[in-house]
C-alpha positions in Angstrom: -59.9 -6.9 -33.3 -57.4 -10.0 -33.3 -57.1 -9.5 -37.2 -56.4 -5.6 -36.6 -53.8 -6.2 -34.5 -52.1 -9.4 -36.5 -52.1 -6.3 -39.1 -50.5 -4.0 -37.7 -47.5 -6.4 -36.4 -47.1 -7.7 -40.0 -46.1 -4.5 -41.0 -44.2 -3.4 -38.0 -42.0 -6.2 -37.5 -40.5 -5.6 -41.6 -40.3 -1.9 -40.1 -38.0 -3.0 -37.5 -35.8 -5.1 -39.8 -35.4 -2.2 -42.4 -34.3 0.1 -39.9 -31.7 -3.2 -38.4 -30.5 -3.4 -41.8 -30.4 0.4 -42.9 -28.1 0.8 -39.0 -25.9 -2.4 -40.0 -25.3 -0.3 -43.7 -24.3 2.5 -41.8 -22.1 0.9 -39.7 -20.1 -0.9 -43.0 -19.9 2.6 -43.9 -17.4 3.7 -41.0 -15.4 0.8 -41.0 -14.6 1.4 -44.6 -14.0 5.1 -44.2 -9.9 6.0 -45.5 -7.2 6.4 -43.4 -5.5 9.7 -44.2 -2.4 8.7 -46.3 0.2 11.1 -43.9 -1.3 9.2 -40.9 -0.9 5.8 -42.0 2.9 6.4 -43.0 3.5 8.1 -39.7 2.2 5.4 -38.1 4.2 2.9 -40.0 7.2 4.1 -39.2 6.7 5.0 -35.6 5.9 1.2 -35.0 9.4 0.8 -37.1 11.4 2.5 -34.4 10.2 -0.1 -31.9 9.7 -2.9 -33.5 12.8 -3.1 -35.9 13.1 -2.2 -39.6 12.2 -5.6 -40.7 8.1 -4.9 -40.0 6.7 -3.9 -42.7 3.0 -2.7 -42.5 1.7 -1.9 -45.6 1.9 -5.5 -46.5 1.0 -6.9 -43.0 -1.7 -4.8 -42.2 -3.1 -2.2 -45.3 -6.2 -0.6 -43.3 -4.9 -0.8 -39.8 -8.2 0.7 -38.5 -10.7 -1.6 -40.9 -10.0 -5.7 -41.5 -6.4 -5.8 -40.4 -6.4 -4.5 -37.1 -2.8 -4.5 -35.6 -2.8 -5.4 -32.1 -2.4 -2.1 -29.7 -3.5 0.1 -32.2 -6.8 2.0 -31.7 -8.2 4.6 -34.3 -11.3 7.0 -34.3 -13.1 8.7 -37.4 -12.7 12.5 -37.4 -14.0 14.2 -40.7 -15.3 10.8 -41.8 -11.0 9.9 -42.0 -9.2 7.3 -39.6 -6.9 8.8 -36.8 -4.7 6.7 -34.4 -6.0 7.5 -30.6 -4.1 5.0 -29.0 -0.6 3.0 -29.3 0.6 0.1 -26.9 4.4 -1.3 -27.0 5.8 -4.4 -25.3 4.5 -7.5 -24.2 1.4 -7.6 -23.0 -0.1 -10.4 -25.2 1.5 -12.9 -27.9 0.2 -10.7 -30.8 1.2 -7.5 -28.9 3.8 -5.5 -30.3 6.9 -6.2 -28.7 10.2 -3.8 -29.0 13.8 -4.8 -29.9 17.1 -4.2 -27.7 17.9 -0.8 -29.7 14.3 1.4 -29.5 14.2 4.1 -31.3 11.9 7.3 -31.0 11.1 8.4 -33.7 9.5 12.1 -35.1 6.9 10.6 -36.9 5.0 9.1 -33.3 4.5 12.7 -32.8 3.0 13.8 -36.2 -0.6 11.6 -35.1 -2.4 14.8 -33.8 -5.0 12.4 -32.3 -3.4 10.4 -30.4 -4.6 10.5 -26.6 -3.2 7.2 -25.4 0.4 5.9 -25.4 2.0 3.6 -22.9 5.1 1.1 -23.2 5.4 -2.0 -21.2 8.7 -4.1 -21.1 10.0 -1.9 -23.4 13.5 -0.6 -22.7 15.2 -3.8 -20.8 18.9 -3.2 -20.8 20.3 0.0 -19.0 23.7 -1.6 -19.8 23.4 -2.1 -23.3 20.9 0.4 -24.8 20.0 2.3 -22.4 17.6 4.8 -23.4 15.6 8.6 -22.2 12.8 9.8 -23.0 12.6 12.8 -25.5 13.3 16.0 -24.4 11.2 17.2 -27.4 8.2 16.2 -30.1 5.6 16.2 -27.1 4.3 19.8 -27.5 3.1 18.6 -30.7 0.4 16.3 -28.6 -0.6 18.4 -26.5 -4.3 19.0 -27.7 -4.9 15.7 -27.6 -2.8 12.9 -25.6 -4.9 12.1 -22.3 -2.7 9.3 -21.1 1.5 8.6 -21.1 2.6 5.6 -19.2 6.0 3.6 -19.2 5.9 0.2 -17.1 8.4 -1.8 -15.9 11.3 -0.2 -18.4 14.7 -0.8 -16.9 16.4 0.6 -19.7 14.6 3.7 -19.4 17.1 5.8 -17.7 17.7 9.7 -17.4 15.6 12.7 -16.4 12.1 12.8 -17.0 12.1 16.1 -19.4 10.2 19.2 -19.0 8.3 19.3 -22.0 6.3 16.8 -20.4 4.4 19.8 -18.9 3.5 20.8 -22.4 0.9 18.3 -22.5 -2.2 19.8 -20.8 -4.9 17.6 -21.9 -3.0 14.7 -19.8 -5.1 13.1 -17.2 -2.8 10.0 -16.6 1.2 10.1 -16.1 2.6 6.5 -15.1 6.3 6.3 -14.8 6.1 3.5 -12.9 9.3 0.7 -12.1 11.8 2.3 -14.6 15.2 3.5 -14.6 14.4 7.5 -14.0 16.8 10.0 -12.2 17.2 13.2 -11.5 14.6 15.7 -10.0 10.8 16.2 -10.5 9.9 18.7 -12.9 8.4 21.5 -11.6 6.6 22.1 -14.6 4.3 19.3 -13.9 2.6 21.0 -11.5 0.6 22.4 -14.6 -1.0 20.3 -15.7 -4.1 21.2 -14.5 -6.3 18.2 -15.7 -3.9 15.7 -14.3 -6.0 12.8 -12.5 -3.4 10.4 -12.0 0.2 11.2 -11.4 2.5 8.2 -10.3 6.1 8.0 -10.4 7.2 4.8 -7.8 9.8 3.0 -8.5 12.7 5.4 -10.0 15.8 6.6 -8.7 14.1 10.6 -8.4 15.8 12.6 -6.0 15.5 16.3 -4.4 12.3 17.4 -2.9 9.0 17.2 -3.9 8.2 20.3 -5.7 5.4 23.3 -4.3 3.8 23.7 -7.3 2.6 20.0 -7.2 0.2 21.5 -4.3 -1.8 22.9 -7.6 -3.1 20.1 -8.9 -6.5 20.0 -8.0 -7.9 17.4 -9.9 -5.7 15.0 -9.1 -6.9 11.8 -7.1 -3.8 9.5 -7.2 -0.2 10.8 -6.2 2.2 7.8 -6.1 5.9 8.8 -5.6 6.9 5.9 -3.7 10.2 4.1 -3.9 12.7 6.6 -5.0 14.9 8.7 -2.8 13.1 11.9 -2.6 14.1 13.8 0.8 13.4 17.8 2.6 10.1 18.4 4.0 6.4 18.0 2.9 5.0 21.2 1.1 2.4 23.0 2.9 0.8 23.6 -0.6 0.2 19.5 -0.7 -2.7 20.7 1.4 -4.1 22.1 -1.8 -4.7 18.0 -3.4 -8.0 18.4 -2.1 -9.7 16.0 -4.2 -6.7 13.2 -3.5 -8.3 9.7 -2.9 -4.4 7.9 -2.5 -1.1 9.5 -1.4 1.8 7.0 -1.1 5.2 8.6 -0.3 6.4 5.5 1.1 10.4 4.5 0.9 11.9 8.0 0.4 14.0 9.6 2.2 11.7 12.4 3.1 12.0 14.5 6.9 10.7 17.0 8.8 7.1 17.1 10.8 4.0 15.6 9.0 2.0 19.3 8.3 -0.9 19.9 9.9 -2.3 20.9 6.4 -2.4 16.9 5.4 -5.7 17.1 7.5 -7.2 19.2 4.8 -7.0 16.3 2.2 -11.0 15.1 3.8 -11.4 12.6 0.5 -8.5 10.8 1.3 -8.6 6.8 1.2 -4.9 5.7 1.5 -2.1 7.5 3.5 1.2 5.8 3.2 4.6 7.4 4.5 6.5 4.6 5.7 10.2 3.8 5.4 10.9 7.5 5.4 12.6 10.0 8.5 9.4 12.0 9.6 9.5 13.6 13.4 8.0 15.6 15.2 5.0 13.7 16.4 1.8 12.8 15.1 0.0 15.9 13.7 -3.7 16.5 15.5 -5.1 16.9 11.8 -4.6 13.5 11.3 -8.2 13.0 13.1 -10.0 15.0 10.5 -9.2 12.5 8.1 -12.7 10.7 8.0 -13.0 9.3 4.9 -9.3 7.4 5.8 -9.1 4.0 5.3 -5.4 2.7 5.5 -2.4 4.8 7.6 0.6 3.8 7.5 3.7 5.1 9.1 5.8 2.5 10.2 9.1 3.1 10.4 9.7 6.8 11.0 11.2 8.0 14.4 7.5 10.4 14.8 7.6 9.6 18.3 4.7 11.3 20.7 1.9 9.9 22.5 -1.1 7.4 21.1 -3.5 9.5 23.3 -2.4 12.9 21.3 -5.1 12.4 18.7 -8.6 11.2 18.7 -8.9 8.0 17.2 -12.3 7.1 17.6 -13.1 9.5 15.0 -11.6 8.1 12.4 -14.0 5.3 11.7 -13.3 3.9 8.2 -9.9 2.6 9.4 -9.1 -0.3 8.3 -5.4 -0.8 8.2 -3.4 1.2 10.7 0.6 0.4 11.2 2.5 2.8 13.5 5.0 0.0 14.3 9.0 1.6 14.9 7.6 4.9 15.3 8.8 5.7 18.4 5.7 6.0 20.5 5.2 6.1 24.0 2.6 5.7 26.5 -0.2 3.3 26.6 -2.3 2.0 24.3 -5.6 3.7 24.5 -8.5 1.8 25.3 -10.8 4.0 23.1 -8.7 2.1 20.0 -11.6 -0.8 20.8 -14.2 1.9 19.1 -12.4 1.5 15.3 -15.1 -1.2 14.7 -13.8 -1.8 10.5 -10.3 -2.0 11.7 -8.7 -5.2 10.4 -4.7 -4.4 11.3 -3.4 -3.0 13.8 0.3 -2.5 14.2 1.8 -0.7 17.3 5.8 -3.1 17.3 8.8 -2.3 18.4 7.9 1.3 20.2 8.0 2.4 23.8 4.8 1.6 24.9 4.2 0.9 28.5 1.0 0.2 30.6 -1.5 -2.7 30.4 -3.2 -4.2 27.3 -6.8 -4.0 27.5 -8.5 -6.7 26.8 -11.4 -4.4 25.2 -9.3 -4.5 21.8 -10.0 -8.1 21.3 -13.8 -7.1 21.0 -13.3 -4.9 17.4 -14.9 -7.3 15.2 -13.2 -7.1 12.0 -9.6 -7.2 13.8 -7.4 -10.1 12.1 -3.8 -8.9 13.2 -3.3 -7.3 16.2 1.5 -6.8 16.7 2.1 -5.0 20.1 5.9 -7.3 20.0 8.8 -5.1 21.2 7.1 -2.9 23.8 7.5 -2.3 27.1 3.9 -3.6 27.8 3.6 -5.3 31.4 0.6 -7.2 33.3 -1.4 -10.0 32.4 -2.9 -10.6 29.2 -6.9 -10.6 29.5 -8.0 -12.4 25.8 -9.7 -15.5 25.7 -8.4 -18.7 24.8 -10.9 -18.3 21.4 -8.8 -14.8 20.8 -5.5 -16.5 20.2 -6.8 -19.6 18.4 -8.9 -17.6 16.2 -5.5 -14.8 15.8 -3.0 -17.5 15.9 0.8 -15.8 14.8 -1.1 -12.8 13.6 -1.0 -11.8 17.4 2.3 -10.2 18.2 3.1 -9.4 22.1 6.7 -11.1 22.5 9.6 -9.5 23.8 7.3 -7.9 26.1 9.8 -8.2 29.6 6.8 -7.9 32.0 4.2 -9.1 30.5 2.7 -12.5 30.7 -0.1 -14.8 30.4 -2.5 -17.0 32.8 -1.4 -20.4 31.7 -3.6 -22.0 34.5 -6.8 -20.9 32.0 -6.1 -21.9 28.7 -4.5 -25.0 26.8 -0.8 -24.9 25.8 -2.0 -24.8 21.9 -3.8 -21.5 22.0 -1.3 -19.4 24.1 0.6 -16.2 22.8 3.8 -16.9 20.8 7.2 -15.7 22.6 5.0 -14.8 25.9 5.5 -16.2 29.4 3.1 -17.9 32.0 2.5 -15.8 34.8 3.8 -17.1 38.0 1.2 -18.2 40.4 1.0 -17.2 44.1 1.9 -19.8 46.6 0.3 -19.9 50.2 2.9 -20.0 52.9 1.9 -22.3 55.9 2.7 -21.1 59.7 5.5 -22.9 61.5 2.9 -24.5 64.2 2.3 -26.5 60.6 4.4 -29.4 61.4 2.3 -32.4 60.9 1.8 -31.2 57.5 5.6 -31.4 56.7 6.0 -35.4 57.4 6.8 -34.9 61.1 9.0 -37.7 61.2 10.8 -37.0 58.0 11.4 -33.4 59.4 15.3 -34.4 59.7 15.6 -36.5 56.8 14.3 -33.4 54.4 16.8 -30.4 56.6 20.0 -33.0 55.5 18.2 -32.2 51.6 18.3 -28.9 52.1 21.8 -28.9 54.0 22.7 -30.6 50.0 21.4 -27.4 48.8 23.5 -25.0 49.7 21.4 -24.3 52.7 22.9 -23.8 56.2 22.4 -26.5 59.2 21.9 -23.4 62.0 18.7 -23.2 63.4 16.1 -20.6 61.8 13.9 -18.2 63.4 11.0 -16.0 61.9 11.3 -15.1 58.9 14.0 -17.5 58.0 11.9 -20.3 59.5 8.4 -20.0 57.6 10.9 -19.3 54.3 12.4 -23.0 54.8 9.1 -24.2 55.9 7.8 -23.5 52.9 10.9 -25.1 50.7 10.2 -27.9 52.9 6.6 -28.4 51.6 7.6 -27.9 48.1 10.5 -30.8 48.2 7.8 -33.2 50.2 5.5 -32.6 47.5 7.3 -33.4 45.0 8.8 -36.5 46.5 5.3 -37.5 46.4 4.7 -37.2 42.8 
């Protein structure tokens, strides 16, 4: 039986390394597949235009998909021939390809019909110098095939971003992110219907944000912060129903938040600060369960914390509505967001009591009520504000205070003031208790006060009885 089996794995194991070495033969026989002789050229001098004249790849690198690989360059095998599918410019690694002051764009980029990736990084530095735009024109001839466009951090790209970007229909990624860009958003990009990814942050983009954008229903990230994009919120934004992140932050943007925001029920990340929304705080917003991070802060919204339901939002983890112009009190139902990790309620009109229930949300690591009209005694533990530290805001605060008898002067609330204790009065039979004797000695003292030396009666005379006790004691000390 042993023998039979020793058999059989004799010949099975040479099986196994025919079949190793037949797949390794196959796979030299892609990587030594041509490169179709119009590609290679385009490619050539495409990487010329950014690079400089002086790079000259059909020395440096003769099979830029087989054994000299340029760095940035990707390929694919269509029809058993080589096709670039991707293209990376600027400096992302030493090897990279890096651009020169004066880019050029050149019609040749747009003759590789299988290119689905190309981004540029550092590119464009100098708006002063060579400032330079995007073309207006070359992209429809990518537009069965590029998936991705992104520009980084180009300074020197300046100018409108050009309609025939919304040629491209296979695009699932536009980044224009941290470059020089002006003008309005095209319209036209609202058809791109495959679109997954669509940030913009960091431009000088003005005008509104356009209705048709409501139509993309695929996407899952809409970033148009940082610019100065201003009107209202279109109702058809509703419509992004598969959004995940929407960060308008740092525009100039107005009007009430729509009620139709609450339809957006995937949404992580909500971020509309630095911007001139009113009109209160939208009831929707509580139908956002899958929320994790609001963030309004500093937009005069105004309205009443109580207005919406926050206990159902229980994925909160972040949530700033600091210079928002709310009033009322803090809700004690806020305790019941049991992730929540920041909460930030500064400089509004808030009034009322702090209840010392929100120091029992377990996750909670920075808790700013500063710049309120907040009032009472604060009732955390003296483990609260060691374990908060600075990241507990309650200063300028007018009326409220803390019980310093109860805790130890290194764990008490920053910019907040010891609530004054309550001192028993003594009756005026109490004289024995005042130094008898020294009963003279002490009304001359408070003669040197500014006191009077006529006699007292009622409630003038249990008043300076008990100024009396106070200057004994402390002549005792």
């Amino acid at each position: 039986m042993k023998s039979g089996m020793a058999i059989k794995l004799f010949i099975f194991v040479p099986l196994i390394v025919l079949g190793l070495g037949v797949r390794c033969y196959g796979e030299g026989e892609m990587e030594a597949a041509p490169m179709e002789k119009a590609e290679q050229e385009a490619l050539y001098t495409a990487i010329k235009g950014f690079v400089g004249n002086w790079w000259n790849g059909s020395n440096l690198y003769p099979d830029p998909c087989g054994w000299t690989p340029i760095e940035g360059v990707s390929c694919d095998i269509y029809d058993d021939l080589w096709y670039i599918t991707a293209l990376s410019f600027g400096s992302l690694h030493d090897n990279s390809l890096g651009c020169v002051t004066n880019v050029e764009f050149r019609e040749q980029l747009f003759e590789l019909k299988h290119l689905k990736s190309l981004s540029f990084f550092n590119c464009f530095t100098s708006s002063q110098q060579h400032p330079t735009t995007i073309p207006i024109s070359g992209w429809e001839n990518l537009a069965g095939s590029l998936e991705s466009l992104e520009f980084r951090s180009n300074p020197g790209l300046t100018g409108p971003i050009p309609t025939s970007l919304g040629h491209l229909m296979k695009l699932r990624s536009l980044v224009l992110l941290e470059n020089g860009l002006s003008g309005e958003l095209p319209t036209n990009l609202g058809r791109l219907s495959n679109l997954k990814k669509l940030v913009v942050s960091g431009n000088w983009l003005n005008g509104r944000i356009p209705d048709s954008f409501g139509y993309l229903s695929e996407l899952l990230i809409l970033d148009l912060s940082r610019n100065s994009l201003s009107g209202p919120l279109p109702l058809s934004l509703g419509g992004l129903t598969s959004l995940l992140k929407f960060d308008l932050s740092n525009n100039q943007l107005e009007g009430k938040i729509p009620k139709e925001i609450g339809y957006l029920k995937n949404i992580t990340l909500l971020d509309l600060r630095n911007n001139k929304f009113s009109g209160e705080l939208t009831k929707s917003l509580q139908e956002m369960y899958s929320l994790e991070e609001m963030v309004f802060s500093n937009n005069p919204i105004g309205g009443d914390l109580k207005s919406l339901e926050w206990k159902n939002l229980q994925n909160l983890v972040i949530l700033d509505l600091s210079n928002t112009g709310l009033a009322g009190e803090v809700p004690e139902f806020m305790a019941e967001l049991k992730r929540l990790r920041f909460l930030g309620l500064s400089n509004n009109k808030l009034t009322g009591t702090i209840s010392p229930k929100l120091a029992t949300m377990p996750c909670v690591s920075a808790l700013y009520l500063n710049g309120n009209n907040l009032s009472g005694e604060l009732q955390f533990s003296e483990w609260f504000y060691g374990k908060m530290g600075r990241r507990f805001g309650a200063w300028n605060n007018p009326n409220l205070c803390y019980p310093s008898g109860l805790m130890s002067t290194s764990h008490i609330p920053l910019g907040v003031k010891p609530c004054q204790q309550e001192v028993t009065l003594l009756q005026p039979h109490s004289k024995n208790l005042l130094g008898g004797e020294n009963l003279n000695q002490n009304a001359h003292f408070m003669a040197s006060l500014g006191f009077s030396s006529y006699s007292v009666n009622g409630f003038w005379w249990v008043l300076l009885l008990q100024l009396l006790m106070m200057v004994l004691l402390l002549s005792f000390i």
